[in-house]
Structures are given as C-alpha cells and as structure tokens.
C-alpha positions in Angstrom: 9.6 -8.4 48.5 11.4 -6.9 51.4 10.6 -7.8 54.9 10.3 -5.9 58.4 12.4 -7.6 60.7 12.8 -7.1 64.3 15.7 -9.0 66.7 15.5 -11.8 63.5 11.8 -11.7 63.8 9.8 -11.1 60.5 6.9 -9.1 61.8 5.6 -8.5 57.8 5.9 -8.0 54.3 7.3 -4.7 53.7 6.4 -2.3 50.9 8.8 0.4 50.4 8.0 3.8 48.9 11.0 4.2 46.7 9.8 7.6 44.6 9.1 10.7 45.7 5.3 10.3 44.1 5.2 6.7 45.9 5.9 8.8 49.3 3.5 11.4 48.7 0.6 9.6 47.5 0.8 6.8 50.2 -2.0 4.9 51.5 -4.6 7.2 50.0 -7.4 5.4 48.2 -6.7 2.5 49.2 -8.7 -0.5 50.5 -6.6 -2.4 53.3 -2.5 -2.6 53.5 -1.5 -6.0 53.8 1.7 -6.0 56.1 3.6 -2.5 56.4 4.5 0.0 54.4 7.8 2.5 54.3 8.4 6.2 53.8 11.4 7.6 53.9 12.3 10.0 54.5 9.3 11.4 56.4 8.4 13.3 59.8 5.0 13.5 60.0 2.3 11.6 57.9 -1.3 12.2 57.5 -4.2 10.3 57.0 -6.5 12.5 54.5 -8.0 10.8 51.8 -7.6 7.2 53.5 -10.8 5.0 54.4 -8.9 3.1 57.7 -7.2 3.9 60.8 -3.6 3.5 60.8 -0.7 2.7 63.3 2.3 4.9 62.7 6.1 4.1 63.7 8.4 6.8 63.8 11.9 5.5 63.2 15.4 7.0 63.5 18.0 6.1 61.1 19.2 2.8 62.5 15.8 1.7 62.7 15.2 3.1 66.4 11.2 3.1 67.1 10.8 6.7 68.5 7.2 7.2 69.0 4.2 5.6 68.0 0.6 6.4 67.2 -2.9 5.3 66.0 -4.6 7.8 63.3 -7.7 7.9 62.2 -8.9 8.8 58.7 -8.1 12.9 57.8 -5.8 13.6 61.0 -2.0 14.6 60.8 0.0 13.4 63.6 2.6 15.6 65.5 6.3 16.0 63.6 8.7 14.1 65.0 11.9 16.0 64.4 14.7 12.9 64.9 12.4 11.0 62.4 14.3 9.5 59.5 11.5 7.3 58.1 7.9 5.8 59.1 6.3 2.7 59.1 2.6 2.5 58.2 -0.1 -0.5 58.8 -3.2 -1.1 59.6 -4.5 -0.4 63.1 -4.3 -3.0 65.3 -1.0 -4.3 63.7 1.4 -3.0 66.0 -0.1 -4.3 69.0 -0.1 -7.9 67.4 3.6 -7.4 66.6 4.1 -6.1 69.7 6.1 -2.8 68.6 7.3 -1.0 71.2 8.6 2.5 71.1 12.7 1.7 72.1 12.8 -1.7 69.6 15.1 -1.6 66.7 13.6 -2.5 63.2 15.0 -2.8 59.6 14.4 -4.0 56.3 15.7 -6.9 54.5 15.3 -8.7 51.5 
C-alpha cells in the first residue's frame, strides 16, 4: 500500500482513488478513513453523504500543499483553481501531522 510521505517522513498509509468511480464515490458511506486518502485529479470536494468531518489538502502537481480546510458532513469547500489533486483524512489528522499549507508531499510505494 502506498504511503504519504513528507521531507522522508511517512505521515500515513495512503489510499489512492485510481478510477474515475473510486474518485466520485469517495469517502461517502463510510465509517472512519484510517490514514489518507487521494483524488486526483480534483478541485473541490464535498462532504455529502459522509457521517465525519474531514481535513482537506489541496495539492499542486509536485505535491505543493496550497490550501487547507476542515469540512463538516454535507458542505462543499471553495474550488481551488491550481489544484491538481486532494488529500482527504479524518479531522484532526492534519494537525497531528502537522501539514502546513507551503509543505511538499508525495506518494510512494
């Protein structure tokens, strides 16, 4: 299983969506995440039809954090135009990673 790495660091497992009906149907109906999960590409997310808050990392394509945000269940966060793929995970996640908008990340393994 692929990794989300930062500077060396593994901050989690990784779970990439790798279809276009992986990407659309997301984190919907599920219970929990365990680590993060990918979508790419992708813009803007939403949060309908999940039962927890999630953090939200919007990355450019070398992995550039550009903006970051909590949403709760049935919101839809703001496009983000330079955007070439998001990170989900759980709230909370981010903060115990400590991901920062301006740190690099990428996916190995």
């Amino acid at each position: 299983m692929p990794w989300l790495v930062r500077d060396e660091d593994v901050l989690a497992v990784a779970e990439v969506a790798g279809s276009r009906r992986r990407r659309a149907r997301g984190l919907m109906g599920r219970q929990d995440v365990e680590g993060a999960f990918l979508i790419r590409p992708c813009r803007q997310v939403h949060t309908f039809g999940m039962r927890f808050p999630i953090d939200v990392a919007f990355c450019d394509r070398s992995g550039l954090v550009l903006r970051l945000c909590t949403l709760p269940p049935r919101r839809v966060s703001r496009p983000v135009w330079r955007s070439s793929f998001v990170i989900e995970a759980r709230a909370g996640s981010f903060e115990r990673w400590k991901l920062r908008a301006g740190d690099v990340v990428e996916i190995k393994g």
